[in-house]
C-alpha positions as CSV (number, residue, x, y, z in Angstrom):
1,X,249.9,49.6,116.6
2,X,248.1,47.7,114.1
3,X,245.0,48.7,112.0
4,X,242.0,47.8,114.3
5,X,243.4,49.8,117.1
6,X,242.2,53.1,117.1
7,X,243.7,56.2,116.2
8,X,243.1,60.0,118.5
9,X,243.4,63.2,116.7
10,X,243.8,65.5,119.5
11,X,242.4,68.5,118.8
12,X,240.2,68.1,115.7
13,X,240.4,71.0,113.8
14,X,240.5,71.9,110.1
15,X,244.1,69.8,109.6
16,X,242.8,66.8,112.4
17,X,239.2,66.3,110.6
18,X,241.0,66.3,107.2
19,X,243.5,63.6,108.4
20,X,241.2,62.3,110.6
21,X,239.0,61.8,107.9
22,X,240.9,60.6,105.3
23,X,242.6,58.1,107.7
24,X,239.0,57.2,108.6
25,X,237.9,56.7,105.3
26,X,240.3,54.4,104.6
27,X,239.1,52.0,107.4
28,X,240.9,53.0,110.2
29,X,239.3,53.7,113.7
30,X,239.4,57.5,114.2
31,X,238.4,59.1,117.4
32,X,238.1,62.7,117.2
33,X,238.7,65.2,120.1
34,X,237.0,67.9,118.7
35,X,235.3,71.5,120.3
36,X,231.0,70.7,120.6
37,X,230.6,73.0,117.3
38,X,232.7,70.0,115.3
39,X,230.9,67.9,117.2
40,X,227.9,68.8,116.6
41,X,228.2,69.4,112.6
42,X,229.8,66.2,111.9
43,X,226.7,64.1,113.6
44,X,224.5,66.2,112.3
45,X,226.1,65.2,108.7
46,X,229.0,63.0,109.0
47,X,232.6,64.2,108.2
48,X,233.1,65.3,104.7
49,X,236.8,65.6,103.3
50,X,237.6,66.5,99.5
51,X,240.9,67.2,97.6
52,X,242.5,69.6,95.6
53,X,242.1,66.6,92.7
54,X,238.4,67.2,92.8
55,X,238.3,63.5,95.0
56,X,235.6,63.6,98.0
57,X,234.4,61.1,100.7
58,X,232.1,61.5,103.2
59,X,232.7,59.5,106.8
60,X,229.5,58.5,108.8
61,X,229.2,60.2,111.9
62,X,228.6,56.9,113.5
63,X,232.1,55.3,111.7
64,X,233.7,57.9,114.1
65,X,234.1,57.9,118.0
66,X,233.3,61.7,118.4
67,X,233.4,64.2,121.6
68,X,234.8,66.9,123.3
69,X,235.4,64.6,126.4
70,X,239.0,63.4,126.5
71,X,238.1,60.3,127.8
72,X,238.0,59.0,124.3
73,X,241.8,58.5,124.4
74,X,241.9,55.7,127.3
75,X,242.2,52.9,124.8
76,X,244.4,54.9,121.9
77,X,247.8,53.4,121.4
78,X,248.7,56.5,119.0
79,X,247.9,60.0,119.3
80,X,248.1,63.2,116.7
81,X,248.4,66.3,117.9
82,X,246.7,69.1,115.5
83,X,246.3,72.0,118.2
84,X,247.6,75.5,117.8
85,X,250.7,75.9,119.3
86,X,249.8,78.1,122.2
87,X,247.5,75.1,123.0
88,X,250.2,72.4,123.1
89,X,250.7,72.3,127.0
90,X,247.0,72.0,127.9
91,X,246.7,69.0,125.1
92,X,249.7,67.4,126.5
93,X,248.2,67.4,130.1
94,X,244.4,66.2,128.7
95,X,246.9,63.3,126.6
96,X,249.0,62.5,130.2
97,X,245.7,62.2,132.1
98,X,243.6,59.7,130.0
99,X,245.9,58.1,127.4
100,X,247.7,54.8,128.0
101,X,251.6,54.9,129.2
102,X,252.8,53.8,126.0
103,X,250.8,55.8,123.7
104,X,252.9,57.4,120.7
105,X,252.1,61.0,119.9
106,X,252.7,62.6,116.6
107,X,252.9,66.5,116.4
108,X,250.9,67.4,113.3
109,X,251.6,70.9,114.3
110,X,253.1,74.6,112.5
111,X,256.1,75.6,114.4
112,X,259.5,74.2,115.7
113,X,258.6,74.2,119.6
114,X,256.0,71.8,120.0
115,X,257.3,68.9,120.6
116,X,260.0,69.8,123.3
117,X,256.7,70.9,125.0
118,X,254.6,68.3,124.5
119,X,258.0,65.7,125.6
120,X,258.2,67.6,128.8
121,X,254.8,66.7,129.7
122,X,254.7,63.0,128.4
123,X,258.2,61.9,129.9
124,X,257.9,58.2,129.1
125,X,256.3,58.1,125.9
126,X,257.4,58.5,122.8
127,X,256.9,61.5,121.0
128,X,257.2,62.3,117.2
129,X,258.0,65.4,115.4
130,X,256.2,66.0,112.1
131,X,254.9,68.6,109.4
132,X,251.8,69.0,107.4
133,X,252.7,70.7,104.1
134,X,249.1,71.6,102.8
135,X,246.3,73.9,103.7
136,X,243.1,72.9,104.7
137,X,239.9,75.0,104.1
138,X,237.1,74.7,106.6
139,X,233.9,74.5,105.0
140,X,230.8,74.8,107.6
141,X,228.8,71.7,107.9
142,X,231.4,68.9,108.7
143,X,233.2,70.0,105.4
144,X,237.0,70.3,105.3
145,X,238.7,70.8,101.8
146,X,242.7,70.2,101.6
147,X,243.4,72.7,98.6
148,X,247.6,72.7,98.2
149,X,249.3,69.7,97.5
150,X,252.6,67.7,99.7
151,X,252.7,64.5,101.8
152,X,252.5,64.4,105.6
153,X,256.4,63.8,107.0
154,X,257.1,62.5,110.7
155,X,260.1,61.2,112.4
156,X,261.5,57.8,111.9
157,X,261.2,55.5,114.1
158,X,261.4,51.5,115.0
159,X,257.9,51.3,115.1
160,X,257.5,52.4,111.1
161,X,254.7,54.7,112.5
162,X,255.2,56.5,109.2
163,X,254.2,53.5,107.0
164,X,251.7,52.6,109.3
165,X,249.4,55.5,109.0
166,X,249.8,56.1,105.3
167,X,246.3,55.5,103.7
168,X,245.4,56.5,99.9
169,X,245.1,60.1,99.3
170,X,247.5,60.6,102.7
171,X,250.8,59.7,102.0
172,X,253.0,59.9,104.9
173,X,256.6,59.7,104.8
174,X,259.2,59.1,107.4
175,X,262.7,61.2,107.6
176,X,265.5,61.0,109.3
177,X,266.3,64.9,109.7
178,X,262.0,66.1,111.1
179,X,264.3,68.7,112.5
180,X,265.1,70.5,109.2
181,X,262.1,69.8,108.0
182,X,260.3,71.6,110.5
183,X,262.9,74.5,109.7
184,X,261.9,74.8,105.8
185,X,258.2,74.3,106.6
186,X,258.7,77.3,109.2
187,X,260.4,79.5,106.5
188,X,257.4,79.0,104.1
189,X,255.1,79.6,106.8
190,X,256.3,83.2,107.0
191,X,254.0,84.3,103.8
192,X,250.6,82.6,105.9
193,X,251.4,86.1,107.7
194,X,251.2,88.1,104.5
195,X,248.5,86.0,103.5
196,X,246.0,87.0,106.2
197,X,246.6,90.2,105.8
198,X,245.8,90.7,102.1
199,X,242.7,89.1,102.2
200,X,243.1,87.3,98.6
201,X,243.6,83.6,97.6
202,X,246.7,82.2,98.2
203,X,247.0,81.7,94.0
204,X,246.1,84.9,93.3
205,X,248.7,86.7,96.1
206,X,251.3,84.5,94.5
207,X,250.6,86.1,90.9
208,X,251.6,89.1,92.0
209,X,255.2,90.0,91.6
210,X,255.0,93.0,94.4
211,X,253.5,90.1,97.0
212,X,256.0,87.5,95.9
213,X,259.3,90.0,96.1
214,X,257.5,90.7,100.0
215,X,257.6,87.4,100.6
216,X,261.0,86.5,99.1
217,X,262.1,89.5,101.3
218,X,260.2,87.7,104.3
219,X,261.9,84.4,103.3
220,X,265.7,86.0,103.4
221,X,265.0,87.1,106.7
222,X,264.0,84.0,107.8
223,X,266.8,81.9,106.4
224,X,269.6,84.4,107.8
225,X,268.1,83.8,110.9
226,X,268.1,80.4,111.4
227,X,271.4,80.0,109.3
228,X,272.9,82.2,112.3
229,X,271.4,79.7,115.1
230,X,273.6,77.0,112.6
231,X,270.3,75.4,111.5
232,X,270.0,74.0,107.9
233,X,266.2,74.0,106.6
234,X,264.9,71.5,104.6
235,X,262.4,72.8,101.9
236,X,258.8,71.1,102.1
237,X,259.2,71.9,98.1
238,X,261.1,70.4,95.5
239,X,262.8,73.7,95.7
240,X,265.5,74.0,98.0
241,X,264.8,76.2,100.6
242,X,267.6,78.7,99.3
243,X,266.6,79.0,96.1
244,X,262.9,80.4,97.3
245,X,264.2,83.6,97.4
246,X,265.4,84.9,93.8
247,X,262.8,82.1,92.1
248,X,259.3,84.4,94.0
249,X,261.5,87.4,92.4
250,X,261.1,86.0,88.7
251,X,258.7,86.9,86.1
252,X,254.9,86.2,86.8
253,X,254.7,84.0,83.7
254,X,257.8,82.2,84.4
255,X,257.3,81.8,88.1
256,X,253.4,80.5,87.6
257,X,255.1,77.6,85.0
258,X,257.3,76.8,88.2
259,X,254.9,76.7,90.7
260,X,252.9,74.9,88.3
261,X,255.0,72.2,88.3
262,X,256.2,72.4,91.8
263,X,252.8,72.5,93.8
264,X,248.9,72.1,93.4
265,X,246.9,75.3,94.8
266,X,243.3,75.1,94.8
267,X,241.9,78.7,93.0
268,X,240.3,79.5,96.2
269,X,242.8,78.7,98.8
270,X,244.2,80.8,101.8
271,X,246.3,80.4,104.8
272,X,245.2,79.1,108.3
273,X,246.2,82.4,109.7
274,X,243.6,84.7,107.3
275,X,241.0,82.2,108.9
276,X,241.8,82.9,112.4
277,X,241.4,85.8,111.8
278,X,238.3,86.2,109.8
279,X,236.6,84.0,112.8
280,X,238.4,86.6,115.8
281,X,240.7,83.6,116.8
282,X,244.0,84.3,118.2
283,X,246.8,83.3,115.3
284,X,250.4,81.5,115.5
285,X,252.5,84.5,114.9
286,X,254.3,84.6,117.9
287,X,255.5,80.9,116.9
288,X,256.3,82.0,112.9
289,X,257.6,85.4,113.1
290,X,258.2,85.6,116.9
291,X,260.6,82.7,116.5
292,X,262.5,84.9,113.7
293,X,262.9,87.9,116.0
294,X,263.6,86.1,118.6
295,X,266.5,84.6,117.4
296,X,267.5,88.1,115.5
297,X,267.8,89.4,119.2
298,X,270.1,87.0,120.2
299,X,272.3,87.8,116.9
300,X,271.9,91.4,117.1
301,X,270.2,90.7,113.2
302,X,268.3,93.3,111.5
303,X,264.3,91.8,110.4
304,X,262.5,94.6,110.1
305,X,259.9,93.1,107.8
306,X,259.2,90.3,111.0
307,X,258.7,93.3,113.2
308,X,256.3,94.5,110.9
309,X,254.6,91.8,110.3
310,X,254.0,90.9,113.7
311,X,252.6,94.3,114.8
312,X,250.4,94.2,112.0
313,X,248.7,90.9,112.8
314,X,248.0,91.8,116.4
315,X,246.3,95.0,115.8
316,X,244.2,93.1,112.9
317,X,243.5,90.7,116.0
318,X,243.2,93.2,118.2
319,X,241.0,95.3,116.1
320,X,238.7,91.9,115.3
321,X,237.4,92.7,112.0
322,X,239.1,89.8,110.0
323,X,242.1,90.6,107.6
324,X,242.8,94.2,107.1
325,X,243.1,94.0,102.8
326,X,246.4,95.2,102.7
327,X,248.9,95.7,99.9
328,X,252.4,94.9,99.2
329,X,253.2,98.6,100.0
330,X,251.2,99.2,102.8
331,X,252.6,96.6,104.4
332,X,256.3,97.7,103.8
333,X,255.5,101.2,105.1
334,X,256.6,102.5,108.8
């Protein structure tokens, strides 16, 4: 790949328009494979990214090849996946009908299961693992704000795909261990559970002693878990991954002068799960907290909390009113 060749984000939502547009706004050809509503706001306006640093660019509608017609990936030579994760085998077919034989593909996706899926129906290309650390915020109107802070990792390989896509303001790293990585992002992702279903800013839930022991408690249940299926996470923090636990349990003021120094939240920030469900979309529980209990079944471990968690998500899907505004307690109770 070099940098006129284009570039498909498959699946343009809130995390494929942000990278999308930052890759973009750096000169590279983008095309975005996006639903019409995308579609239609970012023509209307162009494609608007900002940053947690108070940094904004706008991308011309017409510097991007936009649609919700796959098509658009017959001449992409590299491919990033940003779907939900129930939607990973119907991308993977739309990718093995219209992109080239040798396309690369890049799973920009939350979860440890995608890209065994995505390899089973793209057997002859070359696909890459990788994990987006930060949230990003849709705006309305073509607007999507990244508001935490951490650099895009992928999978090495020959090809330096890593290096290749890293533009200012999207750093991209390679690793040798996308595996573990995926693991520790996984872990972390259990509190975009807790999250959704307090219906505060991310910040302000992580203030709060009571939500931070819940999700320490969350975390521990996550890391026996995986320890038992002989997995070793890798922190997407400067924290290591076993550490998380007792350092949420501190102090507020001693844990906000950690986190401080640790990771960038924007005031306002939440997790992709609270907006799934505040716009009566189907969330990515079963493939956060589903993947704990699953593997609790097959070690006869005890998560309660998972359990919990999990029923409590789908009946606020279910009951599609957006986040129910619980507390620490309520959702400790039963």
């Amino acid at each position: 790949m070099n940098e006129n060749q284009p570039i498909g984000i498959a699946g343009a939502g809130s995390i494929g328009c942000f990278v999308g547009g930052m890759l973009a706004a750096a000169g590279r050809r983008v095309a975005l494979l996006a639903r019409p509503r995308v579609v239609k706001e970012i023509t209307a306006g162009g494609l608007r990214v900002s940053n947690f640093d108070e940094s904004e660019r706008t991308v011309p509608a017409a510097a991007l090849t936009l649609s919700d017609d796959p098509s658009i990936f017959k001449d992409t030579p590299l491919i990033l996946v940003t779907v939900k994760s129930a939607d990973t085998p119907a991308m993977a077919g739309l990718i093995a009908r219209h992109a080239p034989d040798d396309a690369v593909v890049v799973s920009l996706q939350n979860g440890v299961g995608n890209v065994p899926v995505l390899r089973q129906h793209l057997a002859g290309r070359s696909v890459l693992g990788g994990m987006v650390p930060f949230n990003v915020v849709a705006l309305g109107d073509g607007r999507f704000h990244r508001s935490t802070s951490g650099d895009i990792v992928i999978a090495n390989d020959d090809a330096g795909t890593a290096a290749r896509l890293s533009v200012p303001g999207l750093a991209i790293r390679a690793t040798d261990n996308i595996d573990g990585v995926q693991w520790g992002k996984l872990i972390v992702n259990l509190n975009n559970a807790l999250n959704a279903l307090s219906d505060i800013p991310l910040r302000q839930q992580l203030a709060q002693r009571n939500w931070r022991r819940l999700f320490a408690d969350q975390m521990a249940e996550g890391l026996a878990a995986v320890r038992a299926e002989g997995i070793t996470p890798v922190s997407p923090t400067p924290l290591p991954s076993g550490w998380m636990p007792p350092l949420l349990r501190l102090p507020d003021a001693i844990f906000e002068m950690l986190l401080g120094r640790t990771m960038k939240i924007d005031p306002e920030a939440r997790s992709s799960m609270w907006e799934d469900l505040q716009r009566g979309r189907r969330t990515e529980i079963d493939y956060l907290q589903g993947v704990i209990t699953a593997i609790a079944d097959r070690h006869g471990l005890d998560v309660p909390l998972s359990r919990r968690v999990i029923d409590l998500i789908r009946k606020a899907e279910a009951a599609g009113k957006g986040s129910p505004g619980l507390t620490p307690e309520q959702i400790r109770a039963g």
